[in-house]
Every structure is written in C-alpha cells, then in structure tokens.
C-alpha distance (Angstrom), angle and dihedral (degrees) to the residues before:
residue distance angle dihedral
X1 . . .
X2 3.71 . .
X3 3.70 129.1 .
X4 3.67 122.4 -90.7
X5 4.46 97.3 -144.5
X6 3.94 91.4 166.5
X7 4.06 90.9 55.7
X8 3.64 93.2 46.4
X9 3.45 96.9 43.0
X10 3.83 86.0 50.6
X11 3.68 84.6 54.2
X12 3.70 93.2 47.7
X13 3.94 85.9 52.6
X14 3.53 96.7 44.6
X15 3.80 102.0 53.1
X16 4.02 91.9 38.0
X17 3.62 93.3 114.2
X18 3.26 93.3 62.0
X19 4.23 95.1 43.1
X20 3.34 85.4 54.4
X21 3.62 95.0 53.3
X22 3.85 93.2 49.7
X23 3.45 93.4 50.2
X24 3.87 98.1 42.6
X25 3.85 80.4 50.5
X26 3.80 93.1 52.1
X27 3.38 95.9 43.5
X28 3.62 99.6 53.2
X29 4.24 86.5 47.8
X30 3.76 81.4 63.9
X31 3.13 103.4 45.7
X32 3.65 98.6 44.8
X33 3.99 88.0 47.1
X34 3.94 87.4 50.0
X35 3.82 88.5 58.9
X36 3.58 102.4 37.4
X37 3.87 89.1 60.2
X38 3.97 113.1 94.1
X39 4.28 111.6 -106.9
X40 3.78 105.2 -108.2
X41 4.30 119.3 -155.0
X42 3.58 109.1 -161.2
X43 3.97 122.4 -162.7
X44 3.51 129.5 -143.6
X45 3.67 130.2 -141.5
X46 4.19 124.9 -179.7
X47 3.81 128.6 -149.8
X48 3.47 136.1 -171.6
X49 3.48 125.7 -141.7
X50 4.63 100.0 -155.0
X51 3.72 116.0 -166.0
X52 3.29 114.9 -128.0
X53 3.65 129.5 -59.1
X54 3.77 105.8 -139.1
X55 3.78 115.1 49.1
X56 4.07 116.8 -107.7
X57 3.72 83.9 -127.3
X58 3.71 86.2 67.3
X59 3.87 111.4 35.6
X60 3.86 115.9 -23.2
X61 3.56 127.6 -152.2
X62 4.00 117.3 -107.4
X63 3.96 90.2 -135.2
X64 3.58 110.2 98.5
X65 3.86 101.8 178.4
X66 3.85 120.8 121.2
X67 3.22 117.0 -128.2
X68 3.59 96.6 -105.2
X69 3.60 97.1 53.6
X70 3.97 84.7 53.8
X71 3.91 90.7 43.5
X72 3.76 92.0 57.1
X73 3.66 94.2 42.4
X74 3.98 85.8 55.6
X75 3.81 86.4 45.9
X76 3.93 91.3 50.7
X77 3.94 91.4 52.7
X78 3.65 100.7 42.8
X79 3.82 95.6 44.0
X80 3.94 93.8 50.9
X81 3.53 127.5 112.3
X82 3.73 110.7 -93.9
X83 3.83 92.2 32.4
X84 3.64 90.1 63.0
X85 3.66 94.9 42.7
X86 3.72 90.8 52.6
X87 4.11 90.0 45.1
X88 4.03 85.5 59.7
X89 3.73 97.1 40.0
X90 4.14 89.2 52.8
X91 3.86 95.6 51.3
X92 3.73 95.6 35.5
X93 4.25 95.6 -121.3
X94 3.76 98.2 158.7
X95 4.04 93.3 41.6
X96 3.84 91.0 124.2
X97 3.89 95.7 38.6
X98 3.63 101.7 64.8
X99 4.22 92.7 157.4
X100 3.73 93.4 48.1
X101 4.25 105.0 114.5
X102 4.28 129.9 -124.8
X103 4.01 83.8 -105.1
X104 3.83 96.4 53.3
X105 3.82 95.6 42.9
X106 3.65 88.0 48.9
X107 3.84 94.3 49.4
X108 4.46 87.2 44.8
X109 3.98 89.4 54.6
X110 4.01 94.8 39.2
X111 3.89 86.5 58.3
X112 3.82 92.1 44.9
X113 3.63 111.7 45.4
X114 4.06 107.1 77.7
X115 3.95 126.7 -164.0
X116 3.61 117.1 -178.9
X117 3.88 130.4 160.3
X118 3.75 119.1 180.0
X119 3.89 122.3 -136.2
X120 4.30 108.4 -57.1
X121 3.40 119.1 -125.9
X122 3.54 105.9 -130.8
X123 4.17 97.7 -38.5
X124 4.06 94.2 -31.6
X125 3.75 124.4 92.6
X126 3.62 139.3 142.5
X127 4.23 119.2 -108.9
X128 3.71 118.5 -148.1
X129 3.68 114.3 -152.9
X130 3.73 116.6 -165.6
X131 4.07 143.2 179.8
X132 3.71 131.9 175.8
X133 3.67 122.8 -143.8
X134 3.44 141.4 155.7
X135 3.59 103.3 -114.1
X136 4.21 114.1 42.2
X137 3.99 97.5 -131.4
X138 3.72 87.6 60.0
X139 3.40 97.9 42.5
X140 3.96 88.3 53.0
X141 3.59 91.0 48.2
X142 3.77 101.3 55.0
X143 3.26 89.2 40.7
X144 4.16 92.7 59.4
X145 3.79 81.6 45.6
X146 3.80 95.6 65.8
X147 3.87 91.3 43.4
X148 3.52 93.1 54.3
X149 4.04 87.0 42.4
X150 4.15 89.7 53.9
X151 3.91 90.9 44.4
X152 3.86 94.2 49.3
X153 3.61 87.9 42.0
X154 4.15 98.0 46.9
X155 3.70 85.9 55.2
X156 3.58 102.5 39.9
X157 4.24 86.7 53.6
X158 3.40 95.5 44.9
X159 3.97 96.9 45.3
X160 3.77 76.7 47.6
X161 3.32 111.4 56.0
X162 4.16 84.3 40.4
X163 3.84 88.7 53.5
X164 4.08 87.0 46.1
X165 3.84 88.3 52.8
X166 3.73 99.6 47.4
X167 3.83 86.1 49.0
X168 3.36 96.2 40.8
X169 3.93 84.3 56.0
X170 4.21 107.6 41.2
X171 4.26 77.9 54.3
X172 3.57 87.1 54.2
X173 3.64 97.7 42.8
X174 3.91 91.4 41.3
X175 4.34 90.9 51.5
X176 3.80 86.7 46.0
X177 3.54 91.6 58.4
X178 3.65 97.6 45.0
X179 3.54 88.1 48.3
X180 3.82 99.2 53.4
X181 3.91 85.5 47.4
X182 3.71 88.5 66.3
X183 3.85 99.9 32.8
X184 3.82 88.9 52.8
X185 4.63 86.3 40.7
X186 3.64 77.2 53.5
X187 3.72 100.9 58.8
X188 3.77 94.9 39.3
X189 3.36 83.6 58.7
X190 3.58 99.3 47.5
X191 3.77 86.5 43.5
X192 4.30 86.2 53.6
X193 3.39 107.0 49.1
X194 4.27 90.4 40.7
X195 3.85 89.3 33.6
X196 4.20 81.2 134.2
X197 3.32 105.9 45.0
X198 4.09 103.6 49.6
X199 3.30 134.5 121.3
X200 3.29 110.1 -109.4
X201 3.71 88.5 59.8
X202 3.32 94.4 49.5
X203 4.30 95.5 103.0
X204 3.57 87.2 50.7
X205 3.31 97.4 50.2
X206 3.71 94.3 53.9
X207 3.88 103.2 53.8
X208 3.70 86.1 42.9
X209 3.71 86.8 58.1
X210 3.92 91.2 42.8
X211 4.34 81.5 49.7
X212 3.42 91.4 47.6
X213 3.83 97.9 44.2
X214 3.82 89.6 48.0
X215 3.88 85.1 48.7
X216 4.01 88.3 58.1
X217 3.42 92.7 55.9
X218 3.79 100.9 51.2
X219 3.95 82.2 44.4
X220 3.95 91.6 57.5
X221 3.73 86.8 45.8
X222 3.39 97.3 54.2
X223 4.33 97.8 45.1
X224 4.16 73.9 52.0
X225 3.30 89.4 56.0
X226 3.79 99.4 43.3
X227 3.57 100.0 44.2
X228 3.87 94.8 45.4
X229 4.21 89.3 53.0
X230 4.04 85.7 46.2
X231 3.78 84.4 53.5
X232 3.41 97.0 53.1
X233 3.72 99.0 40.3
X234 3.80 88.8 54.8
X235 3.95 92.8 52.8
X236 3.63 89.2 47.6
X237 3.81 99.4 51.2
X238 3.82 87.5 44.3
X239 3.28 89.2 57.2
X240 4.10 109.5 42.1
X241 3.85 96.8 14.6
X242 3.74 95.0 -123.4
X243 3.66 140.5 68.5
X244 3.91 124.5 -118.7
X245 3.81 117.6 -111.7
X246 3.66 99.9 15.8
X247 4.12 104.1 130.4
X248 3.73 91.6 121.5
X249 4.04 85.1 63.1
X250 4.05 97.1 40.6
X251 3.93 115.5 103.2
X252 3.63 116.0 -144.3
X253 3.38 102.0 -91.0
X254 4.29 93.6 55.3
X255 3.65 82.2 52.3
X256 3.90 91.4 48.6
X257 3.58 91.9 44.3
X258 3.66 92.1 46.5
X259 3.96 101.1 50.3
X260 4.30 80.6 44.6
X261 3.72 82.6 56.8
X262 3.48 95.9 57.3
X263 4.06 96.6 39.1
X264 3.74 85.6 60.0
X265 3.82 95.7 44.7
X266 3.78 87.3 49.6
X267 4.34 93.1 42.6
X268 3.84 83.2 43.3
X269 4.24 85.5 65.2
X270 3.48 95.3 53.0
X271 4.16 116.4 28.8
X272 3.74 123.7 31.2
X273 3.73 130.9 -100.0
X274 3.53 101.5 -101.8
X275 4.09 88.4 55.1
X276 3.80 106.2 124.8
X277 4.04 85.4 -131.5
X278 3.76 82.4 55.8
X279 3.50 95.2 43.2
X280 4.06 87.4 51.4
X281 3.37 93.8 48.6
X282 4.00 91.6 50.0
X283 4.13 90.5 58.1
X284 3.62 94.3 41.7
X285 3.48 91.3 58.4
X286 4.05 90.0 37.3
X287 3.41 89.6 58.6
X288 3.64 103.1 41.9
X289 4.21 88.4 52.5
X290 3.95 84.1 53.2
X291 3.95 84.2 53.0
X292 3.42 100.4 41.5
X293 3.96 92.4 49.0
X294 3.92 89.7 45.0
X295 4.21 81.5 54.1
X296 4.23 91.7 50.9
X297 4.02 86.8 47.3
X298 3.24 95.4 49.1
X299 3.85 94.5 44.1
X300 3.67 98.2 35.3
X301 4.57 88.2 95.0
X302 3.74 92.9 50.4
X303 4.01 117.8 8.4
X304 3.78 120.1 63.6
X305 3.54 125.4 -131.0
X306 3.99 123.8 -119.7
X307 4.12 87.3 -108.5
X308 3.88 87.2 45.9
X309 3.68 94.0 57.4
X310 3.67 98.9 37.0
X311 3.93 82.8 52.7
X312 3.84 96.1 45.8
X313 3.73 85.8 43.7
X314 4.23 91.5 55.3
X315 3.51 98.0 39.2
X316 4.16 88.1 51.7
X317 3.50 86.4 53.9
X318 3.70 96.6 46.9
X319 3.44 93.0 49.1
X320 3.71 102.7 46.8
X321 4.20 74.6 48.4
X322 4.00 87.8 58.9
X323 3.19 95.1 41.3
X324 4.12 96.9 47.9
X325 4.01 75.9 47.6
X326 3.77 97.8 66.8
X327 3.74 93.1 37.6
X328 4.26 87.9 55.8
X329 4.03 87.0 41.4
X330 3.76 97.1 46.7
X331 4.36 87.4 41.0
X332 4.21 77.6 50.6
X333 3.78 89.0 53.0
X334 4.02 100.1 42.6
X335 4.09 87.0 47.4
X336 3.96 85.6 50.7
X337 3.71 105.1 47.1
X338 4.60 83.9 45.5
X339 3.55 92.0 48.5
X340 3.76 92.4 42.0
X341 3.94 85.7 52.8
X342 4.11 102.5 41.8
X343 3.62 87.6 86.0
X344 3.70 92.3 66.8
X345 4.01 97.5 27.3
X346 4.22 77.8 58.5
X347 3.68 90.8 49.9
X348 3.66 93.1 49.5
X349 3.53 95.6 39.3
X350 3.53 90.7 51.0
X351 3.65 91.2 55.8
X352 4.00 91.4 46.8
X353 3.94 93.8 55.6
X354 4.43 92.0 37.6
X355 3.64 78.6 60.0
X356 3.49 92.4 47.6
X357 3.50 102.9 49.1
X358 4.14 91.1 45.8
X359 3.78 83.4 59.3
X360 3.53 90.9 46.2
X361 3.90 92.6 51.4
X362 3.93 87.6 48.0
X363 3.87 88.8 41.8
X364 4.10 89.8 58.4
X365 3.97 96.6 37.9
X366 3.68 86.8 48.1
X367 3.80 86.5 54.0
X368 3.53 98.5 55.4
X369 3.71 90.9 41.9
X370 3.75 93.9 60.1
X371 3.88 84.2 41.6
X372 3.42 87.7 65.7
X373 3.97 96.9 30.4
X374 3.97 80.7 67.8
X375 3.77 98.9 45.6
X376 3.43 84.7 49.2
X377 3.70 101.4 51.6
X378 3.55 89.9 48.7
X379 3.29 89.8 61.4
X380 3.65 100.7 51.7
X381 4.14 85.2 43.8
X382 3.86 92.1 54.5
X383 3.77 91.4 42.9
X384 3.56 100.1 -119.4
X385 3.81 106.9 123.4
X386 3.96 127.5 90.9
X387 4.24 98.7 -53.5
X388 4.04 143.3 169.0
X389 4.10 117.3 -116.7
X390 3.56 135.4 -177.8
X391 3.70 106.3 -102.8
X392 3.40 97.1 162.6
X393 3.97 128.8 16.4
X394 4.13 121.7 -145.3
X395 3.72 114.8 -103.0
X396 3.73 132.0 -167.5
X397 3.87 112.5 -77.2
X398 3.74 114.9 -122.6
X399 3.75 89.5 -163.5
X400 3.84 126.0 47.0
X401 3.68 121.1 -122.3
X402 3.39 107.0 -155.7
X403 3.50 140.2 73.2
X404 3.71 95.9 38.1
X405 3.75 92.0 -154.8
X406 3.78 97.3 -178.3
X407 3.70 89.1 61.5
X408 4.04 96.4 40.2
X409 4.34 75.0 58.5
X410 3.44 96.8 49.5
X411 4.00 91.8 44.2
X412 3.53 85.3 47.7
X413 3.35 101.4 56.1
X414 4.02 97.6 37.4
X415 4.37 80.3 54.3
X416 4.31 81.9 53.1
X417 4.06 90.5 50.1
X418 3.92 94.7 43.1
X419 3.72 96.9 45.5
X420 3.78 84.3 47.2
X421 3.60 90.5 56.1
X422 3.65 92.1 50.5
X423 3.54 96.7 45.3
X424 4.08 82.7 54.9
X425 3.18 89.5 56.2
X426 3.21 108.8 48.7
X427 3.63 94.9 46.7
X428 3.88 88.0 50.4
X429 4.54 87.4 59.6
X430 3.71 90.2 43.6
X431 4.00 95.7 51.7
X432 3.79 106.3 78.0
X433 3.78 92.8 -179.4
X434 3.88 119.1 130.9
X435 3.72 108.8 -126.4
X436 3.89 103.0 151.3
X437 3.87 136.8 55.9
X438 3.62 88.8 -122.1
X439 4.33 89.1 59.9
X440 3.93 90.3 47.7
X441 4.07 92.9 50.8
X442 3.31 85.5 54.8
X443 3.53 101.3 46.3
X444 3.45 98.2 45.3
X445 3.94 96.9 32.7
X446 3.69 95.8 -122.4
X447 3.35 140.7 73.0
X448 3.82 117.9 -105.4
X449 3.68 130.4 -123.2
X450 3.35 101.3 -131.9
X451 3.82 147.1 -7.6
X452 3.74 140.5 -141.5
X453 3.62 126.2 -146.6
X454 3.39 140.1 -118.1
X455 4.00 108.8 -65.2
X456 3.93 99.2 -155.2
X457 4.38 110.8 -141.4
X458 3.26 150.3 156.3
X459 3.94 90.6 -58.9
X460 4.02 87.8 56.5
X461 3.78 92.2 65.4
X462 3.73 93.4 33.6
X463 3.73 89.8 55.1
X464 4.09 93.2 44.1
X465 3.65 92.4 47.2
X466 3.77 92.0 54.5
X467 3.71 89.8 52.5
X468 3.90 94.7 50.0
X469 3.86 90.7 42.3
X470 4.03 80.9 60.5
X471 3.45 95.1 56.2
X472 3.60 95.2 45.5
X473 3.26 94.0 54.0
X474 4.06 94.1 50.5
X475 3.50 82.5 49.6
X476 3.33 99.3 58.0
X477 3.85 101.5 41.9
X478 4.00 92.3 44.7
X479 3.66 98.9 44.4
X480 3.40 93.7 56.8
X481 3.67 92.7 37.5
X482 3.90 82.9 56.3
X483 3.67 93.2 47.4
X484 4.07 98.5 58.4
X485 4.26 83.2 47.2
X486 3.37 87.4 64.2
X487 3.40 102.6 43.7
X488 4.11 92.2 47.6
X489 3.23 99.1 41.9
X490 3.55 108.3 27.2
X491 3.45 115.1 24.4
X492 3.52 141.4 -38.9
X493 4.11 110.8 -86.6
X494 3.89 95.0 -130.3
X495 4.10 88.5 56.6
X496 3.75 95.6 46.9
X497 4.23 90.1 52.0
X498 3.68 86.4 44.6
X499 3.93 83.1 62.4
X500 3.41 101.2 36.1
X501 3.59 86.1 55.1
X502 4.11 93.9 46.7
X503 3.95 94.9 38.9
X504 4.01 87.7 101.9
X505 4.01 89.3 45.7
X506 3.89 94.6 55.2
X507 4.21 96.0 37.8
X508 3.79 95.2 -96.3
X509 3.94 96.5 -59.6
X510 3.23 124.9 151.5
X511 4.09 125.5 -135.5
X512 4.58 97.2 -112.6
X513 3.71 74.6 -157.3
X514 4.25 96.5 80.4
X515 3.89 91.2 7.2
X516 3.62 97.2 66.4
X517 3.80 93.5 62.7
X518 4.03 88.3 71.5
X519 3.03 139.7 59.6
C-alpha cells in the first residue's frame, strides 16, 4: 500500500483555515501566558571548594566527610523550615503579600533558592548559589546571604566534628586510664591476698617442699633415735641402779664408795672373808652406802639424780624434736594446699594481666588517636584543612532569567501545530466518506473502470467560506486580545506609535526604558 502525498496534501490545504486558526489560537495562549507571568532576576554567587593546605602525609585532618556529604548537609539546614522563614523575614520578600500562609512562603523560597555544584575534580569544585526574585538587588542579596550561610556553616561542621573527635578521644584516654588503675589495683590485689601461692614462686616452693620433706625424715629418725636410747637407759638403770659413764655427776662419797667397791672385790681374790682387812673393808663400804643413800634422800626434793638429768635432758630434746616436727609438717601442709592452688591463681592471674595488656593496647592506640585528634583540630581551628571560600560574590542581574518568553512562544505554537495535527486526524477516522479510488475498491471489492473528478459547486464555496469565516473570526478575537497584552504589559499603545513614528528622528534607537521588558 503506498502513500497517497497529493490527497493528503489536498487535505492539508483544504482544512488550513482551520490549522491556522488552532495554531493562531495556541500561539496567542502562549504568548499571553508568557506575559502574564511575573519577570524573575536571579543572582549568582561562586564557591570554591580548596583541598587542603597541609599535605595528609604531614598532619591530616580528623574530618573524613566528602564534600558532598557536607554539601548536602549544608543544603538540608539552609533549606529547612524556619531557616527559610527567617531568610524571607530578614530581606522583607513577602512585604506586599501580607495574607500569604507559613506553608506557601515556604513552598515560594524552596522553588527559588538554587544550589548546584558540578562534578569535583579530585576534592575541588565550584558551588553555584542561586535565588530568584523579582527585583535584581534582592535577588543578589539573598543570594550573598546563603553563601555566607554555607561558609559559616562548612566551618562550623567541620570545626565540629574535629572538636567532637578530640573530645570524643581525651574521654577515651581519661576512662582508659581509670580503668587500668583498677585492672592493675586488681592484680595487686590478687597478687596480696595469694602472695604464697603464685606462680612465679612456684620452683621455689617445690624444692623447699622436697627440703622440708627430707627434713621430716631426718626429724623422725632422730625422735627414733632418742626414744630408743631413753628406752634402753631406763632398762639399764632398772636393772643395775646406776648409769654407765656418769663420774662427772658422782659426789665424793659414790666415788669413795665405788673405788671401796673395787678394793674389796680385788682383797676378796686374794684373802678370805673373815680377814679383818676384809672385814674392814666390808663396814667401810657399809657405812659409806648408808651415807650415800642418806645423801639421795636428802637430795631427792631439790637435787636431781644423774638418770633424772639424762632423762630431762632426752625428753627436752625429743620434744623440741616434736615440736620442730609439727612446724616442718604444718610448713609441708601450707606448701601443699599453695601449690595445689597455683594452677588456678595462674589462671586467674593470667586473666587479670590479658586484661591488662588489652587495656594497655587500647590505652596506647587511644594515645595516638588523640595525638592526632589534636593535630587535627588545630587544623580545622587555624583554617587550614579542605574548606569553601567566596570566589565570586552575587551581583544584581541586568537581565531577568525567568519567564523565557521566546520559548513559552515557540512551545506555544508547536502545542497549536500538534493539536492541529490531531484534530486532522481525528476528523480524517470519523469521516467515512469515499473520496479515493483506493476507498471504492475496497468497498465494492473490485477495482473500478473508471473515475470522474471532482465537479466543484455551490457546496465548494460554501464549504471554503466557512473555513475563512473561521479564521476571520480567530483573527479578530486574538488580535485584539493581543493588542490589550501589549498595552498592559508592555507598554501603552499610544507610547509605542509615538516611537515608531520618531524611530527615524532619534537614528533608529530604541528607548531601553519600554524595550527592556521584551525580549
């Protein structure tokens, strides 16, 4: 099926009356809209975002936001509610809208203000800050009032978060401290109150307990010993009634008696008994047994015998044995019980000084942090980190920015040609008429032999008069429709004949005064 150009253009033709209406129509919408709408001057301010002055290398700053993150929290803050309110208030925006409500100022300034900042390169960039008002002084000085708000507010968030850090840091540093007071109190005390059972002492403690054991022994061997010669010494003085080797104990008279004793043994060998030496001897020695048992009566209250004080003499010693016996047993039972509980005390201890030493670590990390903390803060106080500056303050616009009329025109008139176009076609689906050869094949299933062509009647210039009374009539309500725009909103008719008249007086120059309204 190929396309039929000559029928559509025909179309096209036929219906232009009434696409020129439409877009006439639409046009003049536009254009009427486009001057209706307020003029809008909108300043300009530039800031630069600096990298940082001192290289990281060297000291680095202990802010670690990107510029973006602190653009948008600058953004957040100035485009909140009472910040905005308070922007209007101080330049006096809504002076000659005293009914206008909170919410509808707040929505006017949102749409206004403008921050944009193209992509950095690296950390640098340039921010644009922008507000629309209707007269250009204003417009520059809100505009300057933002910048100054994001500069005062980049370095007040930045000294900020460096102050935060610092603090955040000598707490730290300060709580470290107090805890490894008390950790360390904690092992001294640990160390006190288990001062004998530790580990360190633990080799000590061992061969002192193999010295004391061995000790023990030699102390049961010597009570053995003690009691087994007090045994014997007690059979043997039951049995003779004197103890051997005891002349330094003897008084005169048991030595007397005792070298009489052996005299008479020795006279007994050689004479008989009934010799009167014999005889002699027997009564000397008689009587010096009666004296010598007269001198053990009369001592036996106050004066020890020989056997006494050899007794009192072992029984001292075995008790001071006994008794250095229980000291070595109960030193055997103190080192047992400590070295039975080191294993713990080193478990505990262990714990105690791990503890320590992680509070240590954190102690000395925490250190350097706060180190650095205070480099860093001092280079946030002295300005010397990454920061925002005025490179370029907002003036008054000598052109306004918004509406761009031209291009409300040309929208306009491109909405005129489109709803023409659909209005065309429209009316082209709803007519069923059959105006081609190509219809009446189709109709009639066949192709015909012949066609006749368009007879032009009566109807003809009935339907082309209709068309051209439309456009006459769009003419005449949008032309002077056009006319009173121009003379509100532009300037008054009888002034802009006056200069049309004058142009060739004044060399073709036009008065900036009423010209620079249009565009």
């Amino acid at each position: 099926m190929t396309l039929d150009l000559r029928f559509y253009l025909s179309l096209i033709l036929r219906r232009l009356p009434v696409i020129a209406a439409i877009i006439f129509t639409a046009t003049t919408a536009g254009i009427l809209y486009a001057v209706s709408l307020p003029p809008v001057f909108r300043a300009e301010a530039r800031l630069l975002i600096e990298n940082a002055q001192i290289p990281d290398e060297l000291a680095a700053s202990t802010v670690r936001s990107t510029t973006d993150e602190t653009l948008l929290a600058i953004q957040q803050r100035i485009m909140t509610r009472d910040n905005l309110l308070a922007l209007a208030e101080r330049h006096d925006l809504f002076s000659d809208a005293p009914t206008m409500t909170a919410d509808q100022k707040l929505r006017d300034m949102s749409s206004r203000v403008g921050i944009y900042m193209p992509n950095n390169q690296g950390n640098t960039g340039v921010v644009t800050v922008s507000f629309g008002a209707s007269e250009p002084q204003r417009s520059a000085d809100v505009a300057n009032d933002i910048a100054e708000q994001i500069l005062q507010w980049s370095t007040e968030l930045r000294t900020a978060a460096s102050a935060n850090t610092l603090d955040f840091f000598e707490q730290e540093v300060q709580r470290l401290t107090q805890e490894l007071s008390e950790q360390n109190a904690k092992i001294l005390e640990f160390e006190q109150a288990n001062r004998d059972a530790l580990p360190e002492s633990l080799e000590f403690r061992r061969s002192r307990q193999a010295a004391q054991q061995e000790r023990l022994l030699q102390l049961n061997r010597d009570l053995a010993s003690l009691r087994d010669r007090r045994q014997r010494l007690t059979e043997l003085y039951d049995r003779t009634g004197r103890l051997v080797n005891t002349d330094e104990a003897r008084t005169p008279e048991e030595q007397r008696l005792d070298d009489l004793r052996k005299e008479l043994a020795s006279a007994l060998v050689v004479l008989s008994p009934n010799n009167p030496r014999i005889k002699a001897l027997q009564n000397e020695v008689n009587a010096l047994e009666e004296a010598v048992k007269e001198q053990l009566n009369l001592s036996g209250g106050g004066r020890l015998t020989p056997f006494q004080v050899q007794m009192l003499d072992i029984d001292g010693q075995i008790d001071y044995l006994a008794e250095q016996k229980g000291i070595v047993e109960k030193d055997l039972a103190a080192l047992e019980a400590s070295i039975e509980a080191t294993p713990g005390n080193s478990i505990r201890l262990a714990e105690l000084r791990s503890n320590y030493e992680t509070l240590r670590v954190q102690y000395e990390q925490a250190v350097g942090s706060l180190s650095e903390a205070r480099m860093g803060n001092r280079i946030e106080a002295t300005d010397r980190g990454q920061r925002i500056t005025m490179i370029e303050r907002a003036v008054p616009p000598t052109i306004r920015s918004e509406p761009n009329r031209k291009r409300i025109a040309i929208a306009s008139f491109g909405a005129g040609v489109i709803l023409s176009g659909a209005l065309l076609f429209l009316l082209e689906i709803l007519n069923q008429t059959i105006r081609r050869p190509s219809e009446l094949a189709k109709v009639i299933g066949a192709p015909p032999f012949a066609t006749v062509g368009y007879l032009e009647g009566g109807t003809h210039d009935r339907r082309f008069s209709h068309g051209t009374l439309a456009m006459l009539v769009v003419l005449l309500i949008n032309i002077p429709v056009l006319m009173l725009v121009v003379h509100i909103y532009v300037a008054p008719l009888n002034s802009l004949l006056g200069l049309a008249s004058n142009a060739p007086e004044i060399g073709g120059v036009a008065d900036p005064a009423t010209t620079g309204k249009t565009e």
